[in-house]
GULUM-939186 format. One record per residue (C-alpha): x, y, z; residue number from 0. Coordinates in Angstrom, 2 decimals, always signed. Layout:
BEGIN
X/Y/Z/NUM
...
//
This chain:
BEGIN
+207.79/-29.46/+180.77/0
+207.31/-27.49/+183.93/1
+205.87/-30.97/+185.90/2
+208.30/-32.69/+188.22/3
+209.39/-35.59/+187.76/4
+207.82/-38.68/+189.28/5
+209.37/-41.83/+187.23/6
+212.50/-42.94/+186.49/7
+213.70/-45.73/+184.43/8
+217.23/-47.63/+185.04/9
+217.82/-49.94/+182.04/10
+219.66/-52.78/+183.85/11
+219.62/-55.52/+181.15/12
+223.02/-55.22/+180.31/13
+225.84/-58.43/+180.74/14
+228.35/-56.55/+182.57/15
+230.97/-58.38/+180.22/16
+233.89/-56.23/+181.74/17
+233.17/-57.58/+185.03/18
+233.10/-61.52/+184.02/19
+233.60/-63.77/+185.77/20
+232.08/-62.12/+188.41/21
+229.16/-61.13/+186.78/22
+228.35/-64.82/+185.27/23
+225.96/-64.48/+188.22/24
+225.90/-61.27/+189.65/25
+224.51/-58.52/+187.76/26
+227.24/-55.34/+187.39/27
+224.27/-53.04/+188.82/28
+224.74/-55.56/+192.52/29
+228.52/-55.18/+192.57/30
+229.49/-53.49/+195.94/31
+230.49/-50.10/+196.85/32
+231.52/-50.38/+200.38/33
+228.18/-51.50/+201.69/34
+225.11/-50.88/+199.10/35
+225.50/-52.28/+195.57/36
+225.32/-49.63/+192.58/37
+221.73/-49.60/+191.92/38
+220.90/-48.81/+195.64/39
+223.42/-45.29/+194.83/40
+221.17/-44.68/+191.70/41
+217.63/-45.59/+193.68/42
+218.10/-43.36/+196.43/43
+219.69/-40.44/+194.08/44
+215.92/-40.73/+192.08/45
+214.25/-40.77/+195.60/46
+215.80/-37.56/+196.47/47
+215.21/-36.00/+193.47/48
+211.37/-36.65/+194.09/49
+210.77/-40.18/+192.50/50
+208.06/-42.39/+193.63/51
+207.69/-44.72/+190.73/52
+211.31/-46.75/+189.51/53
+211.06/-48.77/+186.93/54
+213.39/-51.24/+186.21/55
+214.24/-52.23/+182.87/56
+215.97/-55.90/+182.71/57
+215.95/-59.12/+181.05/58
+214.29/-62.40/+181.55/59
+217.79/-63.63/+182.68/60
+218.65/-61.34/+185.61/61
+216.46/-61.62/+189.10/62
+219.00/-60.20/+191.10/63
+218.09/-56.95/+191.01/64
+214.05/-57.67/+191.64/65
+214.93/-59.95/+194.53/66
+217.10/-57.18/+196.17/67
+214.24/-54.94/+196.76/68
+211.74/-57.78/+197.56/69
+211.14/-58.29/+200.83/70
+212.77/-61.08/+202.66/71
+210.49/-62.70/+204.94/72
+213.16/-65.28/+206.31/73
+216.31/-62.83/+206.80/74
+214.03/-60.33/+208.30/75
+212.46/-62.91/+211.03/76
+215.90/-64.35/+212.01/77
+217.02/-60.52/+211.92/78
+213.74/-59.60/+214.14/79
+214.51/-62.68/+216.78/80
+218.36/-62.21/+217.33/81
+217.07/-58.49/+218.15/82
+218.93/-56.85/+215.55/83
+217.03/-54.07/+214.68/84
+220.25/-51.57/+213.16/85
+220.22/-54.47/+209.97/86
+216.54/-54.92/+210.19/87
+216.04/-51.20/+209.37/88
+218.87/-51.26/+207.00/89
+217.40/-53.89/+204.68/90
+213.17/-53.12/+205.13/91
+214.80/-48.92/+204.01/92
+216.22/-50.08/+200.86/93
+213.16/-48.39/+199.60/94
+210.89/-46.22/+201.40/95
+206.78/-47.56/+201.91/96
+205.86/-44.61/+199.62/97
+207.93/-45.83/+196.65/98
+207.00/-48.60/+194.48/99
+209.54/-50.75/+192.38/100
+208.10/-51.70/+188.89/101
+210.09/-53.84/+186.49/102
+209.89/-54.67/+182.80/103
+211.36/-57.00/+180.24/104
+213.81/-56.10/+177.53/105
+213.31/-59.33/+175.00/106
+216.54/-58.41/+172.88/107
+219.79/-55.99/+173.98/108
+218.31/-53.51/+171.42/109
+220.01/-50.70/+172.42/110
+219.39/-47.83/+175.39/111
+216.82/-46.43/+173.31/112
+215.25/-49.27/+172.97/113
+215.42/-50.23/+176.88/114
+214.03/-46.73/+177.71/115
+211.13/-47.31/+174.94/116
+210.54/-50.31/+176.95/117
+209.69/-48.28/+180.10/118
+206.65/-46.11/+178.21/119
+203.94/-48.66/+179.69/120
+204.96/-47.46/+183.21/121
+205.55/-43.63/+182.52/122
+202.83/-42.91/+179.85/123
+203.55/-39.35/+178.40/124
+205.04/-37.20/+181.09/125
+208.81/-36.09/+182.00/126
+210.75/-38.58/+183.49/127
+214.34/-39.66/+184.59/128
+216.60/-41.99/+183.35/129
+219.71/-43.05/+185.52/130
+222.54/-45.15/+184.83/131
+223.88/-47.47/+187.60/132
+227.33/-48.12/+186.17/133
+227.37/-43.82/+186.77/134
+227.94/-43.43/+190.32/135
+228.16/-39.69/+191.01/136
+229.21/-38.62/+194.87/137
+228.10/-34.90/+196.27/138
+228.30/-33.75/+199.44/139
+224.83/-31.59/+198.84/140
+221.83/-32.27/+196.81/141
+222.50/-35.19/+194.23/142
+222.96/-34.67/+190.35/143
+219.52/-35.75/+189.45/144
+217.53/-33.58/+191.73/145
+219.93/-30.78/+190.68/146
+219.27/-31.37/+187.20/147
+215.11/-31.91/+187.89/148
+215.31/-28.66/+189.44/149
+216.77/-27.00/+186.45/150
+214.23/-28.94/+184.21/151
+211.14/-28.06/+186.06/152
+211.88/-23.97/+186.28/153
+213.14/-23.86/+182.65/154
+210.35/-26.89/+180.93/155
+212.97/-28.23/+179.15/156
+214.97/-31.74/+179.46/157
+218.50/-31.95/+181.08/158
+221.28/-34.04/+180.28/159
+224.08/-34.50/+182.27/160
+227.36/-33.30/+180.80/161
+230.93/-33.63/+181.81/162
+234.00/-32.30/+180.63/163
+236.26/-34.79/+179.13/164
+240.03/-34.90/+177.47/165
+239.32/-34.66/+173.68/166
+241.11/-38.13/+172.65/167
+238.01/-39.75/+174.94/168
+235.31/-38.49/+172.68/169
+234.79/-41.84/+171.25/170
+234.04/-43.57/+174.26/171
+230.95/-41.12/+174.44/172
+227.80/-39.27/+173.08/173
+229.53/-35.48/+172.50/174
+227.16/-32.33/+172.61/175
+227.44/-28.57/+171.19/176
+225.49/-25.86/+173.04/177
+225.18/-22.27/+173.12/178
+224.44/-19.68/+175.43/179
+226.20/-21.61/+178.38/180
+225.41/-19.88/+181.41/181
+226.55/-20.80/+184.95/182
+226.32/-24.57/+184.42/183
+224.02/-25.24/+181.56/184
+223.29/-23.98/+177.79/185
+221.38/-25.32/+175.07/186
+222.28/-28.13/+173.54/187
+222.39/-27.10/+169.35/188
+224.16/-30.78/+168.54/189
+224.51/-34.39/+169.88/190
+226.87/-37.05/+168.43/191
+227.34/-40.58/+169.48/192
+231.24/-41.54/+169.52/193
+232.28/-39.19/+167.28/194
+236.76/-39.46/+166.64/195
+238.62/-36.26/+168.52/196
+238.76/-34.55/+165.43/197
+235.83/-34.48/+164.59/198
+233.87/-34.00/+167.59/199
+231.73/-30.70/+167.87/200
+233.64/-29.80/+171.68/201
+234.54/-32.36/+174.70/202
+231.30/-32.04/+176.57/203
+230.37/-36.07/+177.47/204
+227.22/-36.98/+178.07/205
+226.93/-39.27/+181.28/206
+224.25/-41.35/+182.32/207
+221.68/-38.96/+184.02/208
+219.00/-37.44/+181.60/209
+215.28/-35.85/+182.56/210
+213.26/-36.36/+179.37/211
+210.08/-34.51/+177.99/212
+207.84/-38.07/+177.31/213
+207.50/-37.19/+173.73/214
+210.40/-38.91/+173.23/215
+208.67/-41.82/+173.58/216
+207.25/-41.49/+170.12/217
+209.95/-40.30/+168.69/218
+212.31/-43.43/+169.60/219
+209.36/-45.76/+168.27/220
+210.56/-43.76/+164.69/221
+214.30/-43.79/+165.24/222
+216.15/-46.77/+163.10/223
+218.58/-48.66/+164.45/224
+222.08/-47.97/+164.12/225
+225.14/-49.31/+164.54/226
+224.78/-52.62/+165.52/227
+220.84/-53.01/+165.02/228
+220.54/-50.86/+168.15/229
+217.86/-47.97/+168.91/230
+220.53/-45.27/+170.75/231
+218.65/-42.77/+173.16/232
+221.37/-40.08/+171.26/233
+219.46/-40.57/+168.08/234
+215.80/-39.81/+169.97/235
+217.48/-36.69/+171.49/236
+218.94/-35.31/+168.74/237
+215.00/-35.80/+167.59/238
+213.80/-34.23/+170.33/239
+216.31/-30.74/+169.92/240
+213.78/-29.95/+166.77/241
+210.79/-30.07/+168.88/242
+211.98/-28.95/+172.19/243
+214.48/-27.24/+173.93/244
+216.94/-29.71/+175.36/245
+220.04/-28.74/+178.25/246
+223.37/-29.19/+178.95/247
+223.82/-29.59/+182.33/248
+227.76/-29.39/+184.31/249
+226.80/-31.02/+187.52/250
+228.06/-30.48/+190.78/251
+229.77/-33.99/+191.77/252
+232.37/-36.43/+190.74/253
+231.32/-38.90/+188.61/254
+232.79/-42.97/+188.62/255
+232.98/-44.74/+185.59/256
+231.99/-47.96/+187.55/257
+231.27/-49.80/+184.27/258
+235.28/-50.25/+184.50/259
+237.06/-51.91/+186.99/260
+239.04/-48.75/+187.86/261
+236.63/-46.65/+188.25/262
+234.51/-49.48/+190.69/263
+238.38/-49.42/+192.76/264
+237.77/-45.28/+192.90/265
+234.58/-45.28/+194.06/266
+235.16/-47.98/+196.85/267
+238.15/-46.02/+197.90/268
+236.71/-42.84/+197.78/269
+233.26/-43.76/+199.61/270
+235.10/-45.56/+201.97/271
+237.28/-42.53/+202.91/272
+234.02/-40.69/+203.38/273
+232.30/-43.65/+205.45/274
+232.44/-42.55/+209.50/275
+233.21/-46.11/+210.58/276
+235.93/-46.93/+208.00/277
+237.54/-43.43/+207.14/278
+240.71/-43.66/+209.13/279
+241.10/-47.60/+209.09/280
+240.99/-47.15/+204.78/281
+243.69/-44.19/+205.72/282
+245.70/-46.31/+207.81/283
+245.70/-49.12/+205.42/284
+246.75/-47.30/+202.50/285
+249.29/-45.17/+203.79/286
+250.83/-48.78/+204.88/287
+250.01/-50.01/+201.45/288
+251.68/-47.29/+199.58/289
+254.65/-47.27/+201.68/290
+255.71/-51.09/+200.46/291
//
């Protein structure tokens, strides 16, 4: 798999239930951080990495997300007569001319294996990203995914993104074994979705970043559906560690959960505190606010 990646694939058909009421009409992947919504971090995290082609994996339900990076004739001629050309630029760059934006339909919430099966019209058979928006990961150098496309392309192998997590968490995530950890990746020898603390192989979470070989394609069309009816992407992986080699990968970063609300409060603070307009108003503001 020594081909760099060109596709990646954000399965965005979720219901953002942890969000409601919010989300009764905006999607999860549009709520704020600062000034961009989540998917924006993800899109231009793919673009850096190399991406040209992002598709978009959704249901017939949500629009939000395609109408965000269609072009809006109206806005952009009231924006273009007032003379406002800072906000003009800022919404025609949500994504550059030489990237397209494709988007497909997830019929039933069949799983993230099944969402990422839905992308194989757009990618066909070669390696390919797969980013999740509710992951928002913040570096101050190159981002996670180009990091881990980097790794992928000079060792032809796919690269999940791992993070160290407290043991009593491994439930809330897919847990991996690996040998021959190096620097910041090994081999991945195991991969188990959820498993209880005491039974989990190590606390190495997977997070929502992965660069798949495409023969995983075929090998999700012949995973059954677990818990819940769903297709998991774990299950295809743990396929895809008999055919291929498969990597751990410790990214540099720090990673919000903004799938919960606390981690979408982290983020905002901690973007915000890195944002040169409102660094030291955010500082002021909570130093005042903690001192109550």
């Amino acid at each position: 798999m020594s081909q760099r990646i060109r596709k990646a694939v954000f399965p965005v058909a979720g219901l953002g239930t942890r969000f409601l009421p919010a989300t009764k009409t905006v999607p999860k992947e549009m709520l704020p951080v600062v000034d961009k919504p989540l998917i924006q971090y993800a899109v231009d995290e793919a673009i850096e990495a190399g991406c040209d082609t992002l598709v978009f994996v959704t249901n017939r339900y949500k629009h939000s997300v395609a109408d965000y990076f269609d072009k809006a004739y109206e806005l952009e001629q009231k924006l273009e007569k007032a003379g406002k050309s800072e906000l003009l630029a800022v919404i025609r760059d949500v994504l550059p001319r030489h990237v397209r934006a494709v988007f497909v339909t997830q019929a039933e919430a069949l799983g993230l294996g099944h969402a990422v099966l839905c992308a194989q019209p757009v990618v066909g058979d070669e390696p390919f990203a797969v980013l999740l928006p509710d992951d928002l990961i913040w570096n101050k150098g190159p981002g996670a995914l180009r990091q881990m496309a980097d790794l992928a392309e000079k060792e032809s192998a796919s690269v999940i993104a791992v993070q160290d997590v407290p043991r009593e968490q491994t439930g809330s995530y897919g847990i991996v074994a690996t040998r021959d950890f190096s620097g910041r990746h090994g081999e991945i020898t195991a991969i188990v979705e959820k498993p209880r603390p005491e039974v989990a192989p190590s606390n190495l979470a997977v997070v929502g970043r992965y660069v798949l070989s495409g023969r995983i394609f075929e090998l999700l069309k012949h995973t059954r559906p677990g818990a819940g009816g769903e297709i998991q992407l774990t299950d295809g992986i743990a396929a895809l560690m008999a055919e291929e080699r498969v990597l751990a990968y410790r990214f540099q970063g720090r990673r919000f959960d903004c799938g919960s609300r606390i981690g979408l409060v982290e983020a905002t603070i901690e973007f915000a505190l890195d944002h040169e307009d409102l660094a030291e108003p955010a500082r002021e503001y909570m130093r005042a606010a903690l001192a109550r």
